[in-house]
N, C-alpha and C positions, 0 to 999 in steps of 0.2 A: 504493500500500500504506500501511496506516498505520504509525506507528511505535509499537513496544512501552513499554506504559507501566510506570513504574518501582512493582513491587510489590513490596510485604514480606514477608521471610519464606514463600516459598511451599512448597511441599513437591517435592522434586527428584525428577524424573521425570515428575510432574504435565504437560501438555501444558496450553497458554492456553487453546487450544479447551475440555478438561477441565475446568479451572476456570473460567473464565464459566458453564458447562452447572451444574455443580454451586454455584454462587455462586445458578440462578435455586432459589426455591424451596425451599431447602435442601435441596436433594437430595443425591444423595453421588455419585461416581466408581465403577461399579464395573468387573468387566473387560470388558462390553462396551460399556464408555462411555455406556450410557443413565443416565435422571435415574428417579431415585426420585422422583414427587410427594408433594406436601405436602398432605392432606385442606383442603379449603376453610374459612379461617377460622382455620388455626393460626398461631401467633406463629411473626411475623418470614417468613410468606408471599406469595409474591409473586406480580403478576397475569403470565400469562402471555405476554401480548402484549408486556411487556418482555422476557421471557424470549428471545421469540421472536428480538426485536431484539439482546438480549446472542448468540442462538446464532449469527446472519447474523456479527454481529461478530468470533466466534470461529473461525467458517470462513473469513473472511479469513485473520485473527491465523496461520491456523494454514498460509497461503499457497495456499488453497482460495476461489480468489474465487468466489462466487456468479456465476453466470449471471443477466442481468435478465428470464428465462425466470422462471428458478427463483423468483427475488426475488419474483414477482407471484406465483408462485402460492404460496410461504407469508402475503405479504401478504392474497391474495384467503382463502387458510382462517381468518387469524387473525380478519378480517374476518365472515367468516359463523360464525366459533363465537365471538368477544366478542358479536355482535348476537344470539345467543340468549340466551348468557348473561345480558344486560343488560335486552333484550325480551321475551323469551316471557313467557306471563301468569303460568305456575307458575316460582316460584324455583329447585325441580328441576326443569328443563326433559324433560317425559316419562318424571317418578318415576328420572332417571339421575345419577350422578357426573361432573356435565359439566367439569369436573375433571380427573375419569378418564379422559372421553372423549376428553380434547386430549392427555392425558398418552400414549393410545392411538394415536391418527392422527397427531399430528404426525409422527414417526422417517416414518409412511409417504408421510405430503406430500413429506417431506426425498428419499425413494429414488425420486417419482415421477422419470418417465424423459421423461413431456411432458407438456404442456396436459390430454387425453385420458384421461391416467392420473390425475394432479392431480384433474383433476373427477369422476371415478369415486368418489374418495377420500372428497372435500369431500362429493359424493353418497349415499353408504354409511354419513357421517356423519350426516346429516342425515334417513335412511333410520331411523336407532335412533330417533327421537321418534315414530315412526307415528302420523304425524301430514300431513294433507294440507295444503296451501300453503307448503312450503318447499322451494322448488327449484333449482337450478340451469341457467340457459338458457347453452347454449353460445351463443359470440359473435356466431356469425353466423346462427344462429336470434333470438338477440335483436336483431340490428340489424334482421332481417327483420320482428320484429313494429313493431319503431318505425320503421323506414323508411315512408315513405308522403308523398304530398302536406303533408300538416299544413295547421294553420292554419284559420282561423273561415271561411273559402269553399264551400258546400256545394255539390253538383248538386241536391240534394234527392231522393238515391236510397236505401234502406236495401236490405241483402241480408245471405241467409242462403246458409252454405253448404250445399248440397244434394247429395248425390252426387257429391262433389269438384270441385262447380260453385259460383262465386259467383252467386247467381239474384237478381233485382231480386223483392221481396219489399212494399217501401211505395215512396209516393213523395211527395213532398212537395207541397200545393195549391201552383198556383202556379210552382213550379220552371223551373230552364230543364229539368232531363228529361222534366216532366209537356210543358211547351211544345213541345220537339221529339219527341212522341210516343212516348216511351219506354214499353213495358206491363210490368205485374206480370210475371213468367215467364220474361222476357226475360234470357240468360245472356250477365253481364259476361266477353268474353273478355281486353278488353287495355287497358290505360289508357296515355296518351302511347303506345304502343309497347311497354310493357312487360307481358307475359302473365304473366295472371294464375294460371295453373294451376301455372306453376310453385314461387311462392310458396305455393301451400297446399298440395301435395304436402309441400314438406319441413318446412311446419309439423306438418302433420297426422302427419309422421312423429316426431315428437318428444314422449315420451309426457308431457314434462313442459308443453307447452302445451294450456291446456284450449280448451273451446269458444270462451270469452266472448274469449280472449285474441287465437285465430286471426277472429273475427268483427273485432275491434276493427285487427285489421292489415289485412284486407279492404278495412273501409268508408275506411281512412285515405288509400288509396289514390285515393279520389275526394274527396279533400280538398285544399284549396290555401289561398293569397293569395283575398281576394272582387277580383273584377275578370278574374280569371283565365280560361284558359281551357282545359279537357281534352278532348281528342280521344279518345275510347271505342267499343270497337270491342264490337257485340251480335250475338250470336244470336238474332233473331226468332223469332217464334210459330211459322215453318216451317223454325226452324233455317239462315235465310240469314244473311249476315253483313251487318250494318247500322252506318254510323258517323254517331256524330252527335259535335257540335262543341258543348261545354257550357260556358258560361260560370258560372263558380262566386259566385253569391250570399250574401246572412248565412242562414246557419243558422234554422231555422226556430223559432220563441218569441221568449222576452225572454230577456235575458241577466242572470245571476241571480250573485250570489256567496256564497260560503259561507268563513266563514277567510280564508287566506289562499291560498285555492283561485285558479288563475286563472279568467274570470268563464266563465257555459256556459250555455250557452241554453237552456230548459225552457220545453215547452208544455203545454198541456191542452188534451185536446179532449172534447166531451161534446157528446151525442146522444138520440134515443131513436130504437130499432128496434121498430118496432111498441109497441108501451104496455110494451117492456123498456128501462131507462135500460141506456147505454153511457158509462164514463170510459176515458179512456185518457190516461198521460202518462210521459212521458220521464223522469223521474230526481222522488227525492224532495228537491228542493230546491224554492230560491222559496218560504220556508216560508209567507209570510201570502197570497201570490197563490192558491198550490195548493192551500192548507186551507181560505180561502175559497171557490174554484172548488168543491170537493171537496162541504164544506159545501150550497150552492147548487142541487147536483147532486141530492145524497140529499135535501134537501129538498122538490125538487120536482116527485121521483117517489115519493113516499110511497105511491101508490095504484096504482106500476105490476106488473107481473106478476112481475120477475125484477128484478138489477145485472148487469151485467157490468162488473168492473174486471178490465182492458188491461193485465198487467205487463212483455206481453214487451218487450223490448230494453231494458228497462228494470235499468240496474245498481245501482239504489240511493242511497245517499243519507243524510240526515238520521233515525235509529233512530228519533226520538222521533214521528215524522209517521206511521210505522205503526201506533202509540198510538191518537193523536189520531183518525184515519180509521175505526180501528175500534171507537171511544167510538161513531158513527153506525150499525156495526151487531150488537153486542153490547147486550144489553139488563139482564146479570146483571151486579151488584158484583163485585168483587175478583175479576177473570178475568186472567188473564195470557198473551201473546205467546209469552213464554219470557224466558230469563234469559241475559245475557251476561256473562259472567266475564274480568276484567281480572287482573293480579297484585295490586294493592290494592283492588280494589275490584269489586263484581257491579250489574249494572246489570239493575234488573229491569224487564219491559215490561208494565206494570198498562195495563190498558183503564178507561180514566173514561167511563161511559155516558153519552150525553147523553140531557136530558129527554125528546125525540122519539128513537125511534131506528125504520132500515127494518128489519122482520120476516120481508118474504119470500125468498126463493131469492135468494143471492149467488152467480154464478159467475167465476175466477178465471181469468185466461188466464197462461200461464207459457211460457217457452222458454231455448230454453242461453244467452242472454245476457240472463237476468233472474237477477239479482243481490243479495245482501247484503241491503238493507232488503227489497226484495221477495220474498227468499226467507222472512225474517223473517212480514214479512205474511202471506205465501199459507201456509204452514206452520201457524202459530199460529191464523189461520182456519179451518184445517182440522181440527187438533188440538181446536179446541172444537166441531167441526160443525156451526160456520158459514156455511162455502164449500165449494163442490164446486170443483174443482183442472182444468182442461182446461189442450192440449199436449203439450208434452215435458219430460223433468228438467234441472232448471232446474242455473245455472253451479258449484251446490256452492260457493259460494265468500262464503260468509254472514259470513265474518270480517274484523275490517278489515284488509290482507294491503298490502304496500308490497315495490313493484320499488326498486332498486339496482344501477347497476353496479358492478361489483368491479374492483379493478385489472388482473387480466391479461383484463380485455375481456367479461366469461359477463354474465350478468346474473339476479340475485340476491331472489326473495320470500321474504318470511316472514310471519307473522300474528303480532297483539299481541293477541289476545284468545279468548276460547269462547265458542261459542254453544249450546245448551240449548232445544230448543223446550218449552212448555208440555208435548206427550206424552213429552218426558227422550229427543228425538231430536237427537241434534249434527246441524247442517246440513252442516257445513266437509266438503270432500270426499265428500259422500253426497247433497246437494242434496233439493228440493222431489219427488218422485214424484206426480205427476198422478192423481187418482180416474179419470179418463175419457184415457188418450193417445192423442194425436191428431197427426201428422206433415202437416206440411207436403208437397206435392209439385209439383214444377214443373207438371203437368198440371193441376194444380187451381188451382194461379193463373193459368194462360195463359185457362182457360174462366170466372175470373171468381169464381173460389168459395175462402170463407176458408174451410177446413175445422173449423181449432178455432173460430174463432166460430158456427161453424154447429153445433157440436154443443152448445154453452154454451148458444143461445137453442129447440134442441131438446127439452135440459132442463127447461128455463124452463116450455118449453111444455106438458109434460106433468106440470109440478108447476102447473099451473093448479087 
C-alpha cells in the first residue's frame, strides 16, 4: 500500500480517491463522484492519461487495489483513445469531443467486469468514428493471425481462401512445391500437423479481420527459417490426401528495402499472351528496378492489342509509383489518382504523362488481398476510364493503417490518413468494385484455367 501523503488544507469529508478524480482536469466532486470534464484547451487542463494514472492511484489510496486484470484494461483504452487523439488525420477525430468521449467511456472501462466487457467498450468507442480500420482483435484471434512459421523461407506456394478452404492458387518457378508436384487447386489441409481449417474458421468468425488479414495468417503458415523443412498435408485433384516434405527456400525476387522497413522480396514478371503485354508484380517497392521493368514493359508493347496489369496479392507499397506507372498510360495533363489526406497535410496523386504513352485497352486484375497503393491505382484508373477492373473487391484497406498490441494482450489498428479517389470515392472500408467480377474456383484451377485472366484478355479481344 502506499503511504498517504501529507496534504494541505483539504476539505473534510472529501475522500483521497475524490480528490485526485477532481484534482484531474478541474473537475469538481459531485455526489456521484464523477468528474466534470474540462473542454479541450482550457486553462490549467489536463491530459487524461495522467488522469487516468492519478485515478489507479486513488483507488489504491482509497484501499481498493486495482486488479492487474483491470490495470491492463484501462491501460489498453487509454492506449487506443490517446492514439486517436494524437493520430487520426482530423484533429476532431470523426467531427467528435474526443474529450467527451473519454470523459464518457472511461467510468464504463472502470465497471467492466472482464477482458470481454473491456473490449466491447474500447469497441463501441471506437464504433462512434464510423470509420473503417480501427479495430480491436481479441488476443487470441490476434496471436492466431501472427502465429505462423515466419521468417524469409518460402515453399513457393500462394493461396486463397476459397470456400473455407486454403486452395494452392500460384506457385513459384522453380520451388520445392512446383518440384515435388504440387498443382494449382490443390487444398492445403495441414502444415507440420497443424490443421488448417481450424485456424480460418475462427478467423473468418471475427468480423473485425478482413480478407487481406486472414490471407496473410494463411500463407504465414508455410513460412519458416530457409533451410527448413514443412511437412504438408494436400488434397489432390481427386481429393486424396497427399504429403509432400518441402524444404523452404528465399522467397522469390530481390530483396528490396524501403525505410526502415525490414528488407522483402519483390518481383516482376512480364510476358506477352498473344500480341497482349502481361505485368504482374508483388508489392510496389524496389522503386528504380520496378519502374524500370515497368517502363521497359509499356514500351515495348506499344503496338500490342491490350495490358494486362496483375495486382492481385499485391498489398501495396510506395503511393508515389502508382503516379509514375500511370504517366505511361494517361495521355491528358493535370489528371489525378485521387487525393490522400493526412492531418497537416493532402497528398495529391497528379499523373505526369510521359512523351510516348500506351492508348489501347488497359485491363486490371484485382482480389481481396490487393491493397493500399493498388487499390489506389486500379480505382483512379478506373475513375478516369482508363482500365477496365477484372476479379473480386479488393482488401478496402487503401489507408496507411498500423497493428499494435495493447497491454492486456487484443491487438490494436488504426489508420493515419484518407483516401479520396479522383471520382470523390473513399476507398478505406468500401475497397476497388471490379467492372467485370470474376471469382476464383477451385475447379477452374485444378483444369488449368485463370478465370479473371481469361476474361481480361477476352476483353482485349473484342476491343480489337
Amino acid at each position: 500500500m502506499f503511504r498517504k501523503p501529507s496534504v494541505p488544507s483539504l476539505t473534510v469529508g472529501v475522500r483521497w480517491g475524490d480528490w485526485l478524480i477532481a484534482a484531474c482536469g478541474r473537475g469538481s466532486v459531485e455526489h456521484d463522484h464523477r468528474l466534470k470534464p474540462v473542454p479541450p484547451g482550457a486553462a490549467g487542463g489536463t491530459d487524461f492519461s495522467l488522469c487516468a494514472a492519478l485515478c489507479l492511484l486513488a483507488v489504491t489510496l482509497n484501499g481498493q487495489t486495482p486488479s492487474l486484470e483491470k490495470q491492463r484494461q484501462i491501460e489498453s483504452f487509454e492506449k487506443v483513445w490517446t492514439t486517436i487523439r494524437d493520430k487520426h488525420w482530423q484533429k476532431n477525430p470523426g467531427g467528435l469531443d474526443w474529450q467527451a468521449i473519454h470523459a464518457e467511456f472511461y467510468p464504463r472501462i472502470e465497471r467492466a467486469k472482464s477482458d470481454d466487457e473491456a473490449r466491447a467498450v474500447i469497441r463501441e468507442m471506437l464504433g462512434r468514428l464510423k470509420q473503417t480500420h480501427f479495430g480491436i482483435f481479441p488476443s487470441a484471434v490476434y496471436n492466431d493471425v501472427e502465429t505462423g512459421g515466419g521468417g524469409d523461407g518460402s515453399a513457393g506456394i500462394d493461396t486463397r481462401v476459397l470456400d473455407g478452404k486454403a486452395v494452392v492458387t500460384d506457385l513459384d518457378p522453380g520451388s520445392s512445391a512446383e518440384r515435388a508436384g504440387v498443382k494449382l487447386g490443390w487444398v492445403v489441409v495441414s502444415v507440420n500437423g497443424t490443421p488448417l481449417a481450424l485456424a480460418i474458421e475462427k478467423l473468418k468468425g471475427d468480423p473485425e479481420i478482413h480478407e487481406l488479414a486472414l490471407e496473410r495468417a494463411v500463407h504465414s503458415r508455410l513460412t519458416g527459417s530457409i533451410g527448413d523443412t514443412i511437412k504438408a498435408v494436400f488434397l489432390d485433384g481427386t481429393n486424396a490426401q497427399v504429403t509432400r516434405d518441402l524444404e523452404l527456400g528465399p522467397e522469390r525476387g530481390q530483396a528490396a528495402r524501403f525505410g526502415n522497413l525490414p528488407p522483402m522480396h519483390v518481383f516482376f514478371e512480364s510476358k506477352k499472351l498473344g500480341n497482349t503485354g502481361y505485368m504482374r508484380f508483388n508489392m510496389f517497392l524496389d522503386l528504380v528496378r520496378v519502374m524500370g521493368s515497368f517502363a521497359d514493359s509499356v514500351q515495348g508493347c506499344m503496338q500490342c492489342d491490350g495490358l494486362i496489369i496483375d495486382l492481385r496479392g499485391n498489398p501495396g507499397g510506395i503511393g508515389g509509383m502508382a503516379m509514375g506507372m500511370a504517366g505511361w498510360l494517361v495521355d491528358k495533363p493535370d489528371q489525378r489518382l485521387g487525393a490522400m489526406y493526412l492531418r497537416d497535410a493532402t497528398l495529391k496523386f497528379v499523373i505526369n504523362p510521359r512523351a510516348e504513352v500506351f492508348t489501347g485497352p488497359v485491363a486490371v486484375l484485382v482480389d481481396g488481398s490487393s491493397a493500399s497503393t493498388s487499390e489506389i491505382f486500379a480505382e483512379g484508373l478506373k475513375d478516369l476510364g482508363r482500365a477496365r477492373v477484372f476479379g473480386t473487391k479488393t482488401a478496402a484497406a487503401a489507408l496507411p493503417s498500423i497493428f499494435e498490441r495493447l497491454p492486456n494482450g487484443d491487438g490494436f489498428q488504426y489508420a493515419t490518413a484518407n483516401y479520396i479517389s479522383e471520382g470523390g470515392k473513399p476507398l478505406e472500408g468500401i475497397g476497388v468494385t471490379p467492372d467485370v467480377e470474376v471469382k476464383l474456383t477451385r475447379a477452374g484451377l485444378l483444369a488449368g484455367h485463370d478465370a479473371t485472366l481469361d476474361a481480361a484478355l477476352e476483353w482485349i479481344r473484342k476491343k480489337k
